[in-house]
N, C-alpha and C positions, 0 to 999 in steps of 0.2 A: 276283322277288328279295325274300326276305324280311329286315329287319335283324334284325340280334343285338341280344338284352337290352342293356341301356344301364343301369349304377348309377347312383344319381342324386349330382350332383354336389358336392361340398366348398365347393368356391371356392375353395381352397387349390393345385389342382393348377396346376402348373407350364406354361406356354407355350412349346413347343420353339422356341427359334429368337428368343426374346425375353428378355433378361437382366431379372431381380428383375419379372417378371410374370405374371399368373396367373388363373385363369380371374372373381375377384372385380373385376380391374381389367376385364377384359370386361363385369361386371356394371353396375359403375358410371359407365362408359360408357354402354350400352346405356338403362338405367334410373334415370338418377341423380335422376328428379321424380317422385314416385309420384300427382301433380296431373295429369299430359302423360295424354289420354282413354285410348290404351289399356294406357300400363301400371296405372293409375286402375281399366281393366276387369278386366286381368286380375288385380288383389291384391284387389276385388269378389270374384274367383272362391275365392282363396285363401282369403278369412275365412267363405267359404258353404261350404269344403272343409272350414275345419277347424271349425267351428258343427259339423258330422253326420258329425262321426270319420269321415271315409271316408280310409282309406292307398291309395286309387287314383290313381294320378297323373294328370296332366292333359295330356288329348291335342290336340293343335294340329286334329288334321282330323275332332276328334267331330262328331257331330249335337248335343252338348249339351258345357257348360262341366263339369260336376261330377257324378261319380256315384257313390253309395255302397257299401258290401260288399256290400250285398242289393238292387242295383242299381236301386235309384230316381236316376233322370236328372232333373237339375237344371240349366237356363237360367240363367246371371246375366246381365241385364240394370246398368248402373252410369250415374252421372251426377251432376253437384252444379252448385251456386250456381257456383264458380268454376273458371278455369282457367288454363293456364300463361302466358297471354300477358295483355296488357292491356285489356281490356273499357271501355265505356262506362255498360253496368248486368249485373246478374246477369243468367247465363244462364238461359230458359227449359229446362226438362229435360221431355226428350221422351225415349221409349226406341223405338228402331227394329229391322227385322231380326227379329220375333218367331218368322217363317215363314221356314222355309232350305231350302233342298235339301241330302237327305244326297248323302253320296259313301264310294262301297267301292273297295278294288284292281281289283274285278275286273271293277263294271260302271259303275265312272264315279259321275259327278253323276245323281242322281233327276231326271224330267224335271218334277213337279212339286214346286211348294214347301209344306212342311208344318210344323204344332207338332211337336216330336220329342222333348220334354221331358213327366215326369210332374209338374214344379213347374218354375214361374218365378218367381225372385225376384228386385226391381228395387232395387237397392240407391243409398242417395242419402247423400252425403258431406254434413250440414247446412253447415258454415262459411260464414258471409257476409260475413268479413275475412279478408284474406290475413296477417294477425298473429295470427288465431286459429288456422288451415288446421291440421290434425293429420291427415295421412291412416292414422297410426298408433297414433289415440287410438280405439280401436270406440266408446265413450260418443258418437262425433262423427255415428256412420251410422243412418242408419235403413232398416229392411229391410220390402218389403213384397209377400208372398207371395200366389201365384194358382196355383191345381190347372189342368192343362191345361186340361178340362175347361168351365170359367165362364170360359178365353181364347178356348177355339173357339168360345161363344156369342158373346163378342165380334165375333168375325170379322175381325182385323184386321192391321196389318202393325207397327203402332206404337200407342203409345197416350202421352200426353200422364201427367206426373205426377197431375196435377187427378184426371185420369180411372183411374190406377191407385189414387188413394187411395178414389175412388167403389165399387171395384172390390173392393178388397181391405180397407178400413177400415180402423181400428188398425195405426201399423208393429210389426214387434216391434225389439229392441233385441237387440244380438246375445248376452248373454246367455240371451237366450230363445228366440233364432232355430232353432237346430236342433229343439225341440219343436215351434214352429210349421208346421217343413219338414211333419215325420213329418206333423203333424195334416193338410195340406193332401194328403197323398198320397191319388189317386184309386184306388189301385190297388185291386183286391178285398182284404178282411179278409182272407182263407184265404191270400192270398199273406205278409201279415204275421205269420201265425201261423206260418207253413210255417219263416219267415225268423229265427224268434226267435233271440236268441244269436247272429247274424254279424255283428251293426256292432260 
């Protein structure tokens, strides 16, 4: 059973069944602290989405968060100092989950678990006061890129922030974030050349 195309949605359309409501008050319901981890993870995905112009939307049961025109697969990884509930000291940030098992309609879950990303990027929200918190300021995040490649030498399942800065050096800043993507792709040249002109 295959679904039908699905436009993407307004936030304006109308709730049958529900007077003066609509699919934005679903939203802000849903999502009303963009602090809470995984709405936190998934707007990580949306500023690495829109960093590398990709107009592909974002699928709930990928093997990867992001992936461009010319189909480089991108990992977001997300995490910061604070979060929605009350803490004692800032969180340590660790990034988990780096190896998954894909999954198809037709043959299930992979039986093992792998890197399935051509880049991973671990994005970290700085603010270390909940008066400063802007999770809709980018100046706030810093972004720190790894080619699959120097993760599989890693070998690992998680890595500690310490250790992705070890790893990856310099964040970039999301200005500059989409260059740094391209620059970390493993892929062959000849595939980039082939690709020119689709992002």
């Amino acid at each position: 059973m295959s679904p039908l195309p699905v436009a993407p949605l307004r936030g304006d359309e109308p709730i049958t069944g529900l007077s003066d409501t609509s699919v934005v008050d679903f939203w802000r319901f849903a999502m009303p602290d963009l602090k809470v981890n995984n709405t936190r993870g998934v707007f990580a995905e949306f500023l690495v989405h829109q960093a590398v112009g990709s107009t592909r939307r974002r699928v709930e049961w990928a093997s990867h968060d992001v992936e461009t025109n010319d189909g480089l697969r991108v990992e977001v990884k997300a995490g910061a100092y604070l979060q929605a509930w009350e803490q004692h000291r800032h969180s340590d940030i660790r990034f988990t989950g780096l190896r998954a098992r894909t999954w198809s309609p037709t043959t299930g879950y992979s039986n093992e678990k792998s890197y399935n990303a051509h880049v991973y990027v671990f994005a970290v929200q700085t603010a270390r006061e909940h008066a400063d918190y802007d999770p809709l300021d980018t100046a706030q995040w810093e972004f720190y890129v790894l080619p699959r490649p120097k993760l599989e030498r890693l070998n690992t399942n998680s890595l500690s922030l310490a250790s992705v800065r070890a790893a990856a050096g310099q964040p970039a800043h999301f200005p500059d974030l989409g260059s740094h993507i391209r620059t970390a792709d493993p892929r062959p040249p000849a595939h980039a050349v082939e690709t020119t002109g689709t992002t």
